[in-house]
C-alpha positions as a Markdown table, in Angstrom:
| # | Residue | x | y | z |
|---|---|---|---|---|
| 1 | Unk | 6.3 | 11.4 | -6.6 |
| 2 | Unk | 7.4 | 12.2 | -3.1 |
| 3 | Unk | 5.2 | 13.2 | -0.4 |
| 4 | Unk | 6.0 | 15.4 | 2.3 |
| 5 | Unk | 4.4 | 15.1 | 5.6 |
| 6 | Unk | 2.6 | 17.8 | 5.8 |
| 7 | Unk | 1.6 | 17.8 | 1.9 |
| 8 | Unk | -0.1 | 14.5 | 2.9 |
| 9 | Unk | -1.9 | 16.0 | 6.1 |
| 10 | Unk | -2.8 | 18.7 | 3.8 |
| 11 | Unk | -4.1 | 16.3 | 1.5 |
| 12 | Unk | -5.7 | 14.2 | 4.1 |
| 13 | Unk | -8.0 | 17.6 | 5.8 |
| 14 | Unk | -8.8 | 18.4 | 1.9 |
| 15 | Unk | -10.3 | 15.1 | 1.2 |
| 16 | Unk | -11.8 | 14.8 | 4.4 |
| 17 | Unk | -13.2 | 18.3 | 3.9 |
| 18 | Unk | -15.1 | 16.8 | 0.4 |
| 19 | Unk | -16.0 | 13.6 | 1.7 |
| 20 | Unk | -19.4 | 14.7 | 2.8 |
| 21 | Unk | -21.3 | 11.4 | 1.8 |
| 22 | Unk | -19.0 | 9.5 | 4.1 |
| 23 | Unk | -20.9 | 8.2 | 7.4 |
| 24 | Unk | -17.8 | 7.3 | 9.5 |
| 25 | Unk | -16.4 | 9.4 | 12.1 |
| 26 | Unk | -14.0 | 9.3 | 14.8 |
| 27 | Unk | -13.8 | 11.2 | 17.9 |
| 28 | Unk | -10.5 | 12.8 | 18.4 |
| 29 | Unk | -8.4 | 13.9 | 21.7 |
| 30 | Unk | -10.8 | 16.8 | 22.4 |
| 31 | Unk | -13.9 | 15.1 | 22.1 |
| 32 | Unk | -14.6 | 16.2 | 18.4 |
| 33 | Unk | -16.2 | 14.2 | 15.8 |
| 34 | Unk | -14.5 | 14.4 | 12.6 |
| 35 | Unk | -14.1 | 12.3 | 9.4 |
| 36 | Unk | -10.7 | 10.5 | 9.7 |
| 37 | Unk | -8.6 | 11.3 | 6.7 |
| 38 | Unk | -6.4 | 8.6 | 5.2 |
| 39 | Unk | -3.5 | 8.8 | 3.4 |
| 40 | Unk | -4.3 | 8.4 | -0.1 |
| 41 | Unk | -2.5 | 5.1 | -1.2 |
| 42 | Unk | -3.8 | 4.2 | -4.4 |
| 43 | Unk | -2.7 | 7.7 | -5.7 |
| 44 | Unk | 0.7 | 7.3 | -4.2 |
| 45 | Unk | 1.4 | 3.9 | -6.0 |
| 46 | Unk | -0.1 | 5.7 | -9.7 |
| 47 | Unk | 2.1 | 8.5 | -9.4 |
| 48 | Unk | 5.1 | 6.4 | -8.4 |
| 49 | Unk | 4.1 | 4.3 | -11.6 |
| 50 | Unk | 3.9 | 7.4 | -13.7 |
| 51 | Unk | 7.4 | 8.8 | -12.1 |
| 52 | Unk | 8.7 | 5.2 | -13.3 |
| 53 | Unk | 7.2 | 5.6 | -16.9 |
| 54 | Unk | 8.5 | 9.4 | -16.6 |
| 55 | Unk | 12.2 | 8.1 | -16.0 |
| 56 | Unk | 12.1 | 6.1 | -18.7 |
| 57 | Unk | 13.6 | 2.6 | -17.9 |
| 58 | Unk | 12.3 | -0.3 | -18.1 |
| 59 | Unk | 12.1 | -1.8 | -14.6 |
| 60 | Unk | 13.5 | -5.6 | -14.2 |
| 61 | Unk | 11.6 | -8.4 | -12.8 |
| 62 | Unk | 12.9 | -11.3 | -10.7 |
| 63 | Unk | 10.7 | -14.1 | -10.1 |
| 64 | Unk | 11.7 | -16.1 | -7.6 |
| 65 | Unk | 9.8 | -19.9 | -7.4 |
| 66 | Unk | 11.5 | -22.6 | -4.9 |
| 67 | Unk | 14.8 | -22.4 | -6.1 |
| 68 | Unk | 14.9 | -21.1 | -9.6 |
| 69 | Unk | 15.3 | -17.2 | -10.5 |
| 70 | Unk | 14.2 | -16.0 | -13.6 |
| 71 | Unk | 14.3 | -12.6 | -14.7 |
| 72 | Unk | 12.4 | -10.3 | -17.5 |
| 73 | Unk | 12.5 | -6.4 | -18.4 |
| 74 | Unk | 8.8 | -5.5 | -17.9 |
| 75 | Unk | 8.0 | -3.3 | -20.6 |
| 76 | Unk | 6.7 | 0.4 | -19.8 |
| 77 | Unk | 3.0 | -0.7 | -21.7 |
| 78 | Unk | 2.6 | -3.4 | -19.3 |
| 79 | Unk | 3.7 | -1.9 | -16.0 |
| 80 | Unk | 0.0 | -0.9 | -14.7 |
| 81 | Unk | -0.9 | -4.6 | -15.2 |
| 82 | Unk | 1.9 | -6.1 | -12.9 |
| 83 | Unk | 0.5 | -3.6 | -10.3 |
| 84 | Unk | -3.1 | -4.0 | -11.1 |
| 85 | Unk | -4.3 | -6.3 | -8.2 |
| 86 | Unk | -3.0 | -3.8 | -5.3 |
| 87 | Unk | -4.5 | -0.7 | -7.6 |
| 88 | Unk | -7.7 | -1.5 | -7.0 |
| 89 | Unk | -9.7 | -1.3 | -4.4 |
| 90 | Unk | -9.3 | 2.5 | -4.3 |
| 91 | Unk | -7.5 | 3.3 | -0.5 |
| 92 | Unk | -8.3 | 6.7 | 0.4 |
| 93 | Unk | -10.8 | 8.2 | 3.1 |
| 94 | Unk | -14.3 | 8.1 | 1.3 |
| 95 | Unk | -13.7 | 4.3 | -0.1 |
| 96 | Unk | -12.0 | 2.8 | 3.5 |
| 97 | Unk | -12.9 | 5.2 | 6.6 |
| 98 | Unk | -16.1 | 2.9 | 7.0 |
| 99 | Unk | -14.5 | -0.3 | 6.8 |
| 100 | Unk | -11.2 | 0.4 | 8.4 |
| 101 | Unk | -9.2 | 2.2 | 11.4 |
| 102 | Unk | -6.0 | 4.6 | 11.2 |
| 103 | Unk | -3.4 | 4.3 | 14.1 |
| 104 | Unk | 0.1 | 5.8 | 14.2 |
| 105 | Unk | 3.4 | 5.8 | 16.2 |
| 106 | Unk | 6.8 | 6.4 | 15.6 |
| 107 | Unk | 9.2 | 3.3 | 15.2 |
| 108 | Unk | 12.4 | 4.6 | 16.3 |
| 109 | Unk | 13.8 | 1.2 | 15.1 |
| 110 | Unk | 13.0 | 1.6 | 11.9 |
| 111 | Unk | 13.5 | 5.6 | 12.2 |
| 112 | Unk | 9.7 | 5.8 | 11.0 |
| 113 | Unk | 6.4 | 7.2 | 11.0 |
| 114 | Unk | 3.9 | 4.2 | 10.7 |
| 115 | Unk | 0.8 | 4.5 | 9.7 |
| 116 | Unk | -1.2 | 1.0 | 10.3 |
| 117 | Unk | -4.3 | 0.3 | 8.9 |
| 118 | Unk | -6.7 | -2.9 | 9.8 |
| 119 | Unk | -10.2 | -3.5 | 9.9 |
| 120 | Unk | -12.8 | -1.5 | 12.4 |
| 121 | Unk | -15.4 | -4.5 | 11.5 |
| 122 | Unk | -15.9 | -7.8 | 9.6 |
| 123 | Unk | -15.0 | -7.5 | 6.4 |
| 124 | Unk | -17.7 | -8.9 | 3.5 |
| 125 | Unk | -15.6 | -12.2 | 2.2 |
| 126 | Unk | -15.6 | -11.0 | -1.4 |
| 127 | Unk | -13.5 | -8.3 | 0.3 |
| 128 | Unk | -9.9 | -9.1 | -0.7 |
| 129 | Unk | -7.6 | -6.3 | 0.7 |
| 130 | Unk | -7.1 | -6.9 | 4.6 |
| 131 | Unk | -4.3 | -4.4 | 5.9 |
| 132 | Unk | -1.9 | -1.6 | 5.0 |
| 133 | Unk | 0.5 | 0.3 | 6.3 |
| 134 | Unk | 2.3 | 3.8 | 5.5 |
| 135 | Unk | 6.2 | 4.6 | 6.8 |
| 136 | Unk | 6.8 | 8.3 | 6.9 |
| 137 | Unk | 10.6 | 9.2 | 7.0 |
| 138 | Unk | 9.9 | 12.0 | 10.1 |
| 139 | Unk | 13.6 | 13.7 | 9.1 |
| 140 | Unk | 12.9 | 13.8 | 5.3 |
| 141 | Unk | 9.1 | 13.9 | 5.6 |
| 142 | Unk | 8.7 | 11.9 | 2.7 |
| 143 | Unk | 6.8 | 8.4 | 2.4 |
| 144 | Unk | 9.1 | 6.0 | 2.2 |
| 145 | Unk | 7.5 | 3.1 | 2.4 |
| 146 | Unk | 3.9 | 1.0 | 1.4 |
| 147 | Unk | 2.8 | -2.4 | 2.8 |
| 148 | Unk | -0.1 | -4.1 | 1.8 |
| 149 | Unk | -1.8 | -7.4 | 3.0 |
| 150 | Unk | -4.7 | -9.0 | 0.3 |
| 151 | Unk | -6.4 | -12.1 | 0.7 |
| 152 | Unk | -8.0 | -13.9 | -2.2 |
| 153 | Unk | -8.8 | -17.3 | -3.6 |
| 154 | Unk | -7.0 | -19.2 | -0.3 |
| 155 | Unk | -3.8 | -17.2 | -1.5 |
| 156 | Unk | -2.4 | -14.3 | 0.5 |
| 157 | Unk | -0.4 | -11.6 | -1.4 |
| 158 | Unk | 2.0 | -9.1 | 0.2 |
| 159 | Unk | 3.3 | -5.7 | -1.8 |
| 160 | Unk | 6.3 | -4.0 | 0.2 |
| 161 | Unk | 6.8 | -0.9 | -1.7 |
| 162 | Unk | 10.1 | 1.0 | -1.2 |
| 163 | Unk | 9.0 | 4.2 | -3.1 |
| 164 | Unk | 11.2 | 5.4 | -6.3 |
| 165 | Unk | 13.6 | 2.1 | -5.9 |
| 166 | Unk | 11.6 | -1.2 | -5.8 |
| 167 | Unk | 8.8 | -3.6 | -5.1 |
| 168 | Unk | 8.4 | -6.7 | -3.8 |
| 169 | Unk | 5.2 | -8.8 | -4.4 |
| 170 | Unk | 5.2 | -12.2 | -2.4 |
| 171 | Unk | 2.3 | -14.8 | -2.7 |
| 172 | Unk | 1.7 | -17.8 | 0.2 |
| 173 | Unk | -0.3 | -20.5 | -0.8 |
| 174 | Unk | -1.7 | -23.0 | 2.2 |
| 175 | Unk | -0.5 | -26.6 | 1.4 |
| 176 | Unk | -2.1 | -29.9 | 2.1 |
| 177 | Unk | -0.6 | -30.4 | 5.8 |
| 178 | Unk | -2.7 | -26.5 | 6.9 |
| 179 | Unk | 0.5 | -24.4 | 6.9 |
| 180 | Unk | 1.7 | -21.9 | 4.6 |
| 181 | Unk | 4.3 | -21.5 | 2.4 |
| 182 | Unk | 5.7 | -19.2 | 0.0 |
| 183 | Unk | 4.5 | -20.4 | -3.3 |
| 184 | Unk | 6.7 | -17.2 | -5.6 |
| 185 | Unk | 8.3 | -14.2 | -4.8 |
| 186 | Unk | 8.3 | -11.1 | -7.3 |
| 187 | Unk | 11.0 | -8.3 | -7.2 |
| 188 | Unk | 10.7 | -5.2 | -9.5 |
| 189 | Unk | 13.6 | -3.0 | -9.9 |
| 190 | Unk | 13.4 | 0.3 | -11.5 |
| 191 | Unk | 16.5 | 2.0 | -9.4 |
| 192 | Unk | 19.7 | 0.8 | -10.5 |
């Protein structure tokens, strides 16, 4: 599923429109208040998941632990469950505006829209996902890429999401002497 640029603008004014039980707002340049309007991750990763099952190939999966590789063909029945701890909680306006900000720029390293994510307040503990961001190619207006930051049980766990190619899902563990390291790294391949 690709988005355009304006499609997701589009999409972010329509959900903001219907999000009238949200209590956030945000003032913006000319002194309005308005409901901010985020892009609507947790759709974009299902319908990349359903493009994937669309395509009909089994995507590979690398595991990566110290120094050994391993790798598996994931079959198409078990591809929302490999995904399942960045599908949930639901990341669009009504579930996050309250809890979290929007800011944007364009990267001219990266030759990107970035759309950053991170916390307008203290998050409850039991609260696992920490920060996100959304890359816009500005030429293609398409998004072309999805990070995501969650926290849970000590562990941290990093998606990077290059849309309609790959995935890469790392998990950092804290050892005994306070620092982290990289306990496994998980690539998923559906592009070939």
């Amino acid at each position: 599923m690709k988005w355009s640029l304006g499609g997701v603008i589009l999409l972010m004014l329509c959900t903001s429109c219907n999000d009238e039980n949200s209590s956030a707002t945000v003032t913006n340049n000319n002194g309005d208040t308005v409901k901010p309007a985020f892009f609507p991750v947790t759709d974009f990763l299902n319908g990349q998941l359903s493009e994937i099952r669309t395509i009909g190939i089994n995507p590979l999966k690398i595991v990566h632990i110290k120094e050994r590789y391993d790798s598996s063909w994931i079959k198409i029945e078990q591809l929302q469950d490999e995904f399942r701890m960045f599908l949930e909680p639901l990341i669009d306006s009504s579930n996050m505006a309250r809890m979290f900000t929007e800011k944007s720029f364009l990267d001219q390293t990266i030759n990107a829209v970035t759309f950053t994510y991170d916390p307008s307040k203290q998050l409850p503990d039991s609260f696992s996902l920490k920060h996100w961001d959304v890359y816009v190619d500005p030429q293609k207006n398409t998004v072309t890429r999805i990070y995501m930051l969650k926290k849970q049980d000590r562990k941290i766990f990093q998606l990077t999401w290059q849309a309609g190619k790959w995935c890469k899902i790392v998990t950092i563990s804290p050892t005994v002497n306070g620092t982290d390291a990289i306990e496994q790294e998980v690539t998923i391949k559906w592009d070939f």
